[in-house]
C-alpha positions in Angstrom: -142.7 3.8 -36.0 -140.2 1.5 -35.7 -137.1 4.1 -36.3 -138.7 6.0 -33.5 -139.6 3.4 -30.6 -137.6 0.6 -31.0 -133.7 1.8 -29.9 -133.7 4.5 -27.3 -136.5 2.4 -25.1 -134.3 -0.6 -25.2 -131.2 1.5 -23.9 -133.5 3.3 -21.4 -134.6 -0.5 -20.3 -131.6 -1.7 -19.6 -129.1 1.1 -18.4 -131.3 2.9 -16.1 -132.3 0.4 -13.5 -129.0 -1.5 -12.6 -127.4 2.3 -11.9 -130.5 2.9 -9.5 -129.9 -0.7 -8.1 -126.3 0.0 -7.6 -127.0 3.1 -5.5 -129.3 1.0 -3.5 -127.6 -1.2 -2.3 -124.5 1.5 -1.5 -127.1 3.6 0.8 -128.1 0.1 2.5 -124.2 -1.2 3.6 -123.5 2.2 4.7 -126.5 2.1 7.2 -125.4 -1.3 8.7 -122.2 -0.6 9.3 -123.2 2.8 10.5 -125.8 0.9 12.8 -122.8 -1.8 14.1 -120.5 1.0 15.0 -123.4 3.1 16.7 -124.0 -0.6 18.9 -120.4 -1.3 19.5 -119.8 2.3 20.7 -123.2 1.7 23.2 -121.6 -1.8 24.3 -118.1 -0.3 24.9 -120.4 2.8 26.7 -122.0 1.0 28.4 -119.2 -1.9 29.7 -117.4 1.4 30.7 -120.1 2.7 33.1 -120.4 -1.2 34.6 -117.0 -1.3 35.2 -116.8 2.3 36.9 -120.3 1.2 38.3 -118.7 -1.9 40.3 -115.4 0.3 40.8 -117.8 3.3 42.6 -119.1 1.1 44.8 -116.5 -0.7 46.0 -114.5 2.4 46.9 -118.0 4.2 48.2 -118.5 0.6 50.3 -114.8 1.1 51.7 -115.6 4.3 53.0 -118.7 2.5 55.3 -116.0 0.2 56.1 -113.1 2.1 57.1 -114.9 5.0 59.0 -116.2 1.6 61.5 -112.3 0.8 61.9 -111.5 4.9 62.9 -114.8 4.6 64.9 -113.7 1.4 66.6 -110.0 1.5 67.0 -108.4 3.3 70.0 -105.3 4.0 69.0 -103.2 4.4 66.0 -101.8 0.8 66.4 -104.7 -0.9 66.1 -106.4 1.3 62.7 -102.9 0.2 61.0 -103.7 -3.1 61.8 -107.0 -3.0 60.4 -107.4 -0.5 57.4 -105.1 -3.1 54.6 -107.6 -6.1 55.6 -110.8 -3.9 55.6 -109.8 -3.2 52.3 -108.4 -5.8 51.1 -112.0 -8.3 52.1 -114.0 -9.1 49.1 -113.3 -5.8 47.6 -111.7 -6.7 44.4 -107.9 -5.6 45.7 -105.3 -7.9 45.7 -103.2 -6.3 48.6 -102.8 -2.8 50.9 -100.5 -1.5 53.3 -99.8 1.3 55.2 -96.7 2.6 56.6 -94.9 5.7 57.6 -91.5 7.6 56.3 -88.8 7.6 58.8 -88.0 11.3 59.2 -84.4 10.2 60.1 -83.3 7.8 57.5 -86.1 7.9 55.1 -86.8 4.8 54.8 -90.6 3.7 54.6 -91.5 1.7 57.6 -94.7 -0.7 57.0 -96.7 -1.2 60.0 -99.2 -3.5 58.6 -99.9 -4.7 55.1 -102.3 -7.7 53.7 -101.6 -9.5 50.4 -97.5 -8.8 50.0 -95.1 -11.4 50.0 -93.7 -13.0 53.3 -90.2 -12.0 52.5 -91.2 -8.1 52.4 -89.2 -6.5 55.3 -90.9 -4.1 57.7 -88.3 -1.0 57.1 -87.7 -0.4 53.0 -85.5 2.4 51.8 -87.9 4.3 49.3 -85.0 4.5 46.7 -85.5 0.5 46.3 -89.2 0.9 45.7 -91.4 2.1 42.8 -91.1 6.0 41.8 -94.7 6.8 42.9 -93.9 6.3 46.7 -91.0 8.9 46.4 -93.7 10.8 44.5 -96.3 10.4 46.9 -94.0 11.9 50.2 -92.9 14.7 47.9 -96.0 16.3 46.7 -98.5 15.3 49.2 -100.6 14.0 46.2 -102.1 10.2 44.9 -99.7 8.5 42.6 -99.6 5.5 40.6 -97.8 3.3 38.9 -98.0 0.1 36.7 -96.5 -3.1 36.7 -94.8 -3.0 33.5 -92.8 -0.3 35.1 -90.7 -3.1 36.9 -89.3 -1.0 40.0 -88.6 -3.1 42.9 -89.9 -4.2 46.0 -93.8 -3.5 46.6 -94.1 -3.5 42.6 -97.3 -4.5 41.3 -96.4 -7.6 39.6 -94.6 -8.7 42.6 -97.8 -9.0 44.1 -99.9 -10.3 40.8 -101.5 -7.3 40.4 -101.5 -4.5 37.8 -101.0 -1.0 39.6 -100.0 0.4 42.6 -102.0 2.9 44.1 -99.6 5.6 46.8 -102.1 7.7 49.1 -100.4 10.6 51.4 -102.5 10.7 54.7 -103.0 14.1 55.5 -104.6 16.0 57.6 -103.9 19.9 57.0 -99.9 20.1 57.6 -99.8 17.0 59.2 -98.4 13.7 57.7 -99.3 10.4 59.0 -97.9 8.5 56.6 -99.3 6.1 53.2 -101.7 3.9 52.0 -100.7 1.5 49.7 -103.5 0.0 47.5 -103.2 -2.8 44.2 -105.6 -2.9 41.4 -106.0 -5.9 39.2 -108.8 -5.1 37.0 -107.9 -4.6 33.3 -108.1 -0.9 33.7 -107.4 -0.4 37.6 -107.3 2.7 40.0 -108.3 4.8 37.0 -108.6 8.7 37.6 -111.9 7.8 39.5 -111.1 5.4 41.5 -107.9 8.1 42.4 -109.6 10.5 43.2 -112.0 9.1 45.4 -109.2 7.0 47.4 -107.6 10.7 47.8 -110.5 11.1 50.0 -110.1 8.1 51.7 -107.1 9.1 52.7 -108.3 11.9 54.1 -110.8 10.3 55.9 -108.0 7.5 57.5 -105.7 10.9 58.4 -108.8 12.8 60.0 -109.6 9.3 61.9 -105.4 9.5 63.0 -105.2 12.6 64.2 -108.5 12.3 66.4 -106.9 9.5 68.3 -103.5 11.2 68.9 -105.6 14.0 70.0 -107.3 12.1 72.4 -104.3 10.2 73.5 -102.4 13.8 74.3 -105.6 15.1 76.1 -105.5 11.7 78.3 -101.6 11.0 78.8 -100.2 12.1 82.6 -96.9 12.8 80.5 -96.1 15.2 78.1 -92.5 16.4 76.4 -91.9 20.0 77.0 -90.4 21.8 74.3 -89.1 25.4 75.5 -88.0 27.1 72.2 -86.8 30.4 70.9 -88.0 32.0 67.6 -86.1 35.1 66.0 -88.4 36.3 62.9 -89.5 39.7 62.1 -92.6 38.1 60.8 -93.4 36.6 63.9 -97.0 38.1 64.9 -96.2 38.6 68.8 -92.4 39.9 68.4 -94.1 42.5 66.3 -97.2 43.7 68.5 -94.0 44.3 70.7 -92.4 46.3 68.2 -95.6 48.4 67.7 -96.4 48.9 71.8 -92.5 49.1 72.4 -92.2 47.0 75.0 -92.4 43.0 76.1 -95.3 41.2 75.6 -96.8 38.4 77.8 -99.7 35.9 76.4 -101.9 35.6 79.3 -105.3 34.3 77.6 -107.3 33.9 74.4 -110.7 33.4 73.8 -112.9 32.8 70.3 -115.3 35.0 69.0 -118.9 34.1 67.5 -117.4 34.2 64.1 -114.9 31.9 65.5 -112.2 34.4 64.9 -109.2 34.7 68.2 -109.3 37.6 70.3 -105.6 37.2 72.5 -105.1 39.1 75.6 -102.0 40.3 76.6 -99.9 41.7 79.3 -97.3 44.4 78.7 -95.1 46.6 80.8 -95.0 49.3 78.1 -97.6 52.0 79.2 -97.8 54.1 76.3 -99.8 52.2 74.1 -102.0 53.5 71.9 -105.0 51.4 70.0 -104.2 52.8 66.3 -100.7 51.7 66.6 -102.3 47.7 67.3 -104.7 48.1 64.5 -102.4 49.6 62.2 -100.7 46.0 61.9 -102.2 44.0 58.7 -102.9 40.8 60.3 -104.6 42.7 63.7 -108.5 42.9 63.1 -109.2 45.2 66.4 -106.8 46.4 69.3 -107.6 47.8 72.2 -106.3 48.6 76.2 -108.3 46.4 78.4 -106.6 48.1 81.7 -103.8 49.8 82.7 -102.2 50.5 85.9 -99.3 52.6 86.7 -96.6 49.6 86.1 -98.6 47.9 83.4 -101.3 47.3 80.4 -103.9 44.6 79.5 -104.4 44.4 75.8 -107.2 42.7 73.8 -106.1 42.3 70.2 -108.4 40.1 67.6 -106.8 38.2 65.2 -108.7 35.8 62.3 -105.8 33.2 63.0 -103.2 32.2 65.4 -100.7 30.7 62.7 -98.6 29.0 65.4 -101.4 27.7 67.5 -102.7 25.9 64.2 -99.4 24.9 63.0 -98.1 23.1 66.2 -102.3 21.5 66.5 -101.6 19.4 64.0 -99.0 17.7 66.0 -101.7 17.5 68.9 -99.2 20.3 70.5 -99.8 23.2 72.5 -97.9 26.4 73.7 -98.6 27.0 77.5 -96.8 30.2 77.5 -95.1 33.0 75.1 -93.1 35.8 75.6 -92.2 38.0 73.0 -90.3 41.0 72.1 -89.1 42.9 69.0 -86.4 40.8 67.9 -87.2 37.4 69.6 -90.1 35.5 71.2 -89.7 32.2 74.0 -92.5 29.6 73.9 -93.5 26.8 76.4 -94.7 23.5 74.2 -96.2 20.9 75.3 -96.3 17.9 72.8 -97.7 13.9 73.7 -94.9 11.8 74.5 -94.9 9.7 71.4 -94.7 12.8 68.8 -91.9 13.2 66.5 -89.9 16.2 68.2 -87.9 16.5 65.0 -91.0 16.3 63.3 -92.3 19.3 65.0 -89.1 21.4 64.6 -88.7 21.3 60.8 -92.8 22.2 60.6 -91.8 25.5 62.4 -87.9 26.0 60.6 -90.0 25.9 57.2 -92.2 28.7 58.7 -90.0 30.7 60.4 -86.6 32.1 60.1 -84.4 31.2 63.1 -86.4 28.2 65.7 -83.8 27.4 68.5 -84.5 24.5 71.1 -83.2 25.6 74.2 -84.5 22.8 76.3 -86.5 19.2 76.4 -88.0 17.9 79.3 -90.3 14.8 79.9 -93.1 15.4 82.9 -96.1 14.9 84.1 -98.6 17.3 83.1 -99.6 20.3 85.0 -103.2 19.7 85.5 -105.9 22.1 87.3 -107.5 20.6 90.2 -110.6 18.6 88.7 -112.8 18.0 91.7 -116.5 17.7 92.0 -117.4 21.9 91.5 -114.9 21.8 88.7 -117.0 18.8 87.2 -120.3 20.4 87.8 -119.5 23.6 86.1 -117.5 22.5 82.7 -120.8 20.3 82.3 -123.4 22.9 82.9 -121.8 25.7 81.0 -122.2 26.0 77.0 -119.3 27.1 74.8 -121.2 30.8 74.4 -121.4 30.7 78.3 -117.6 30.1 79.0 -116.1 31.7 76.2 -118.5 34.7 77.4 -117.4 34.4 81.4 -113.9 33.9 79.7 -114.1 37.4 78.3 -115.5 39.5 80.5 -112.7 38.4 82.8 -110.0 38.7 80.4 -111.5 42.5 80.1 -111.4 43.5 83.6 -115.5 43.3 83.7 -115.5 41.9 87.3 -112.7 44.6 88.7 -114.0 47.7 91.0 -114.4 50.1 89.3 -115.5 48.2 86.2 -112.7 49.3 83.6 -114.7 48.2 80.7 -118.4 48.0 79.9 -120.4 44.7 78.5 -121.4 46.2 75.0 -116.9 47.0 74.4 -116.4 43.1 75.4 -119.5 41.9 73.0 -117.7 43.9 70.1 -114.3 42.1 70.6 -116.8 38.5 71.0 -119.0 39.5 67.5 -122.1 39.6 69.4 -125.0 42.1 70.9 -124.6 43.5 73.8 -127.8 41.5 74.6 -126.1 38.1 73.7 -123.2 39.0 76.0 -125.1 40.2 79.3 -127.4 36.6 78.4 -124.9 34.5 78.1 -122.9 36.2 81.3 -126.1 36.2 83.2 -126.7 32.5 82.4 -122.7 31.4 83.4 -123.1 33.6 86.6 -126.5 31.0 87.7 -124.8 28.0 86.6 -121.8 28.5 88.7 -123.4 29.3 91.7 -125.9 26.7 91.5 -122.6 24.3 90.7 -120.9 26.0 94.0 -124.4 25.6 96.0 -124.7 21.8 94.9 -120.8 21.2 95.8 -121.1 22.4 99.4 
């Protein structure tokens, strides 16, 4: 019995149950330290979402903040006065500023700034300051930049802070110059935070333009511009290539869609409709009237390129006449625009621009009395653009050279719509003209 018990149980005793312990104890340290990285990964999670938390809302806070200053602020003086401290106040960044880029020399000229240095001169060449404000006026995009970068004046460390934010304000093709904003958080102005200050800027370069806008539309002077554009491309000098003859603008009027219908005059009198609607940009083309020495056209277009291009300078062209090879516009543009400005946006669009003349005047204005008053309130936009039309179209001549449902085609609308609104703009200004007299 002995041979048989006594050995093998003794090794089975005392080998087996220290391997087991062993494995034990393995599976148990793995677990913690799988458990410590699984809660350090949460804490670092979950610092990271406080962090772009408190960063969200002070940017989502500045937006509150800075749409008061465009709402507030009259002119462009006084919202470059205001935007650096608005964001400056309590919001966690060190300093802002907000400038423009000198079209002549380049420099960047800071109109207002909170938080720099004393000694930071108002006009800097942008050579001498860090590579994301050169960055910023070349692509029309946010840039950024750190402090270890060391590059000059406006660097972030020259203020204490750790990166420099560049926003472009914007608005369409229009440039109204930078923001400049610091960050001194230990991870500042992060993609985030970039991306919503990109719409910030936006917002600031929307809030610009509304008050230049306003300030053109109030101002007794304006610059005239009279200019002279050679382009093959140029939509007017080619409706006078297709109608073979002169073309004169002489109206334009939305339709419902809010697509353009322009009107104009020519002395070519053999014009036929396929030959305006053959053009690629030309949505519909039509005679309007014709008399022996002349025709009235009504072409729809989607766009007016140069109408939108020379709107973002708050300019307008008061007449154009165009032919084949070359087409004269009358612009008028608010006396404190950029005429330089202006003349590069149209070079870069078209092949040949020529400034033949500059004046400064006072603007031609329609007589505004009491009638005039009476009817712009009492008519709604469908109302006038449809009064609009149907003169445009000849409707009111005798004999009638065009019937309602023709115009309400060119406008996007029924034939019902058109004779309701007409109807409607027909009461209003003789109730206006009975109430005047």
């Amino acid at each position: 019995m002995a041979e048989i018990f006594s050995p093998r149980p003794r090794y089975l005793f005392t080998m087996v149950p220290p391997r087991l312990l062993v494995v034990r104890r393995s599976d148990v340290t793995d677990h913690c330290e799988a458990d410590a990285l699984v809660d350090d990964r949460v804490e670092t999670l979950a610092a990271e979402h406080r962090r772009l938390q408190r960063a969200l809302d002070r940017v989502s806070g500045l937006f509150g903040e800075v749409s008061d200053v465009l709402v507030e602020s009259t002119d462009r003086a006084e919202i470059d006065r205001r935007i650096p401290s608005t964001i400056t106040d309590g919001t966690g960044y060190p300093a802002a500023w907000i400038g423009t880029v000198s079209p002549a020399d380049g420099d960047l000229q800071v109109s207002a700034a909170d938080g720099l240095p004393e000694s930071v001169p108002d006009s800097l060449p942008v050579a001498s300051l860090p590579s994301a404000v050169s960055a910023a006026v070349d692509t029309d995009s946010v840039q950024c930049c750190s402090a270890a970068d060391g590059e000059g004046m406006l660097d972030p460390a020259g203020v204490g802070a750790r990166r420099l934010l560049v926003v472009p304000l914007c608005y369409s093709e229009r440039r109204y110059g930078l923001l400049g904003v610091y960050g001194d958080e230990p991870t500042p102005l992060d993609a985030r935070e970039r991306e919503l200050f990109g719409s910030l800027g936006g917002l600031i370069a929307t809030g610009l333009h509304a008050v230049e806008t306003a300030r053109l539309l109030t101002t007794d002077h304006v610059v005239e511009l009279r200019l002279v554009v050679r382009d093959a491309s140029f939509r007017l000098s080619r409706i006078a290539a297709a109608v073979g003859g002169r073309v004169d603008r002489c109206g334009t009027t939305k339709t419902a869609d809010g697509d353009c219908v322009v009107y104009l005059a020519t002395e070519a009198t053999d014009v036929g409709s396929e030959r305006l609607a053959s053009l690629p940009f030309v949505e519909s083309g039509r005679v309007v009237s014709a008399t022996e020495a002349a025709l009235t056209l009504s072409v729809g277009l989607s766009t007016v390129p140069l109408d939108d291009l020379l709107a973002e300078f708050g300019a307008v062209v008061t007449e154009t006449t165009a032919t084949a090879d070359r087409a004269t516009l009358t612009v008028e543009l608010p006396p404190h625009q950029d005429v330089r400005a202006v003349l590069e946006a149209l070079r870069s669009s078209y092949d040949s621009v020529d400034l033949r003349a500059r004046t400064k005047r006072e603007r031609r204005r329609r007589p505004h009395d009491e009638f005039t008053a009476a009817v712009e309130d009492r008519l709604t936009d469908r109302q006038q653009a449809a009064i609009e039309a149907a003169h445009h179209n000849g409707y009111f001549d005798s004999p009638r050279s065009v019937d309602g449902e023709e115009i309400a085609a060119t406008m996007g609308i029924t034939r019902q719509t058109f004779h309701q609104h007409l109807r409607a703009a027909k009461r209003k200004l003789v109730e206006a003209y009975v109430d005047a007299s």
